[in-house]
C-alpha positions as semicolon CSV with decimal commas, in nm:
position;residue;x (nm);y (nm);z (nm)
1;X;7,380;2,565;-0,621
2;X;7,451;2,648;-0,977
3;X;7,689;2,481;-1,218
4;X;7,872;2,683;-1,491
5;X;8,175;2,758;-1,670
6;X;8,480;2,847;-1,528
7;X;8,596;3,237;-1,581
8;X;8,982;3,399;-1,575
9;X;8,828;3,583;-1,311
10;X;8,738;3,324;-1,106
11;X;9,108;3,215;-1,105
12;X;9,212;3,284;-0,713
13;X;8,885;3,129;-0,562
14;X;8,975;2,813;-0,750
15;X;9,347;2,812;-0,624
16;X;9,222;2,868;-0,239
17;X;9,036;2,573;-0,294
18;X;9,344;2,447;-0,392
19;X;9,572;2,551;-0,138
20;X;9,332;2,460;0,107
21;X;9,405;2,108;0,026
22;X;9,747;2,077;0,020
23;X;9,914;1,816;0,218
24;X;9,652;1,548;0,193
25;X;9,542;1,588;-0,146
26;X;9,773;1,777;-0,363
27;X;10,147;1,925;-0,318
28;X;10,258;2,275;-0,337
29;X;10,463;2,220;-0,659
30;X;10,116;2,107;-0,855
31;X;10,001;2,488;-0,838
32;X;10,195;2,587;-1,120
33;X;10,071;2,294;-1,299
34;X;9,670;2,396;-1,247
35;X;9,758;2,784;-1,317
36;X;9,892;2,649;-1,640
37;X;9,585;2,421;-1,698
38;X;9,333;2,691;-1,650
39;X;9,546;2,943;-1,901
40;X;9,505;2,659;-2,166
41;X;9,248;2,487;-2,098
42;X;8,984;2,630;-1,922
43;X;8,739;2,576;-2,195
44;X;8,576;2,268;-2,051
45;X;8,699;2,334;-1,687
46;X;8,374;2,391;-1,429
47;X;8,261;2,549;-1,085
48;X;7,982;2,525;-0,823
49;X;7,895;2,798;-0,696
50;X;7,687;2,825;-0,390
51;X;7,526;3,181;-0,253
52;X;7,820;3,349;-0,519
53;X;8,118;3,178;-0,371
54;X;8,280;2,954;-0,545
55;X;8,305;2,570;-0,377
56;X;8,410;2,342;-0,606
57;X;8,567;2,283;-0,975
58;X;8,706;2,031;-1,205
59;X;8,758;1,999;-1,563
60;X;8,772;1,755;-1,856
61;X;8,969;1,664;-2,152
62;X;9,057;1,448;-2,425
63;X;9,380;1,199;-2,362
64;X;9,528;1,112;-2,674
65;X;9,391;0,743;-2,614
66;X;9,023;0,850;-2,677
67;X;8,959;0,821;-2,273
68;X;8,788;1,155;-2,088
69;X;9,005;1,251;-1,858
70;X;8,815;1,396;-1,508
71;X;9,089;1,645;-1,428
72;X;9,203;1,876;-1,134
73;X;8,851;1,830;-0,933
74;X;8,815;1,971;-0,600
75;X;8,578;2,044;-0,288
76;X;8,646;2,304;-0,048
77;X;8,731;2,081;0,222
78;X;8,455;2,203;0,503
79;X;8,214;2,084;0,213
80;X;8,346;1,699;0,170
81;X;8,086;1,442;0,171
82;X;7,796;1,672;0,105
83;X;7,755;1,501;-0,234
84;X;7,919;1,842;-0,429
85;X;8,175;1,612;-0,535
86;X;7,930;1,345;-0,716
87;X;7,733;1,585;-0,838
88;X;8,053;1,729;-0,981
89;X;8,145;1,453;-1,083
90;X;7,855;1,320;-1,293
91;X;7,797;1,647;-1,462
92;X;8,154;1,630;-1,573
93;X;8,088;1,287;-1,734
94;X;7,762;1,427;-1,913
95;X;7,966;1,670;-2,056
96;X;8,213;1,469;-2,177
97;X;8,000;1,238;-2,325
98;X;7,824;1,522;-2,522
99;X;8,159;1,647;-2,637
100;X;8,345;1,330;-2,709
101;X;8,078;1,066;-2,722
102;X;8,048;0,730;-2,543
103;X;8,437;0,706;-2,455
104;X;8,571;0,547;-2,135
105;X;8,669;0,797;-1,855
106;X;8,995;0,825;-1,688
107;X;9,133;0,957;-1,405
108;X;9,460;1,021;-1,160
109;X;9,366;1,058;-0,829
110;X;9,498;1,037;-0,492
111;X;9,450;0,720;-0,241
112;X;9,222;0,967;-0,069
113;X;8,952;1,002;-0,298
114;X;9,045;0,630;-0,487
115;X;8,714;0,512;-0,277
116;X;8,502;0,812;-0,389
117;X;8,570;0,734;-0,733
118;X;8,493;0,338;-0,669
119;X;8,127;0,370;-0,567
120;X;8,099;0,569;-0,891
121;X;8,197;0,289;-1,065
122;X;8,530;0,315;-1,124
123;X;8,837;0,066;-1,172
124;X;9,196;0,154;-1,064
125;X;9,428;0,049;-1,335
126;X;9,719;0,159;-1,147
127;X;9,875;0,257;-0,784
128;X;10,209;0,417;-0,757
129;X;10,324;0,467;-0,424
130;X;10,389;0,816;-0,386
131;X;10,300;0,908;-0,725
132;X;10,202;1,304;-0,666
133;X;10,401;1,356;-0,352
134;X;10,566;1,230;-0,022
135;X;10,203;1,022;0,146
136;X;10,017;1,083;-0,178
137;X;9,942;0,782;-0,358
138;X;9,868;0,805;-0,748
139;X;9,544;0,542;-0,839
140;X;9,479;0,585;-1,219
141;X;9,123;0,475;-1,284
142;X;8,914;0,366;-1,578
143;X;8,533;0,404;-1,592
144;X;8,391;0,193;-1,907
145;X;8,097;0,332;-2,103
146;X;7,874;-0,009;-2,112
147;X;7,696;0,090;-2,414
148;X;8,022;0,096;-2,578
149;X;8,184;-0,246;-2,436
């Protein structure tokens, strides 16, 4: 398994991960939204590779509230609950932290993954029914930095 940076070229692996969740984790109409992510922001955007295929990805940023934002994640679905997605996850937050310091992390997720994101440590802040698409709940979460409480 190797972590690195994500690449233009790597552009249509990431979106078949994509696509391969729609329905239960994102809706058609948020493709446009991650092609337009990855042409600004790929900078601190991230994949797992595995044997040269590409498995998983997710980002970061900085909201304009001084949170870190954990942004557009994903696990090729045949690959859920092999601990990609922590491992993912965690590495995101290290980089974050080295980037932006001890800030709190935030996230929008689905109801799917709310639990995931729970044994990490994480609060939801906010459900809205429906929020990303007809069955797809939005829970906005908040992950405090306790060095910095």
């Amino acid at each position: 398994m190797n972590i690195r940076s994500y690449r233009p070229e790597d552009l249509d692996a990431v979106i078949a991960i994509f696509r391969s969740k729609l329905v239960k984790y994102f809706v058609e109409a948020e493709e446009k939204e991650l092609r337009a992510f990855l042409g600004e922001f790929s900078e601190d955007y991230y994949v797992i590779e595995i044997i040269d295929e590409i498995v998983a990805a997710g980002g970061i940023g900085l909201n304009p509230d001084q949170t870190i934002s954990l942004c557009w994640a994903m696990v090729r679905n045949d690959l859920i609950g092999t601990g990609l997605g922590k491992h993912l996850t965690l590495f995101r937050m290290e980089k974050g932290q080295e980037k932006w310091g001890r800030l709190p992390f935030f996230t929008s997720t689905s109801h799917h993954t709310e639990g995931f994101y729970k044994k990490l440590g994480f609060r939801t802040i906010e459900n809205i029914p429906n929020g990303f698409g007809p069955g797809i709940d939005t829970c906005k979460m908040r992950f405090e930095n306790k060095c910095n409480e």
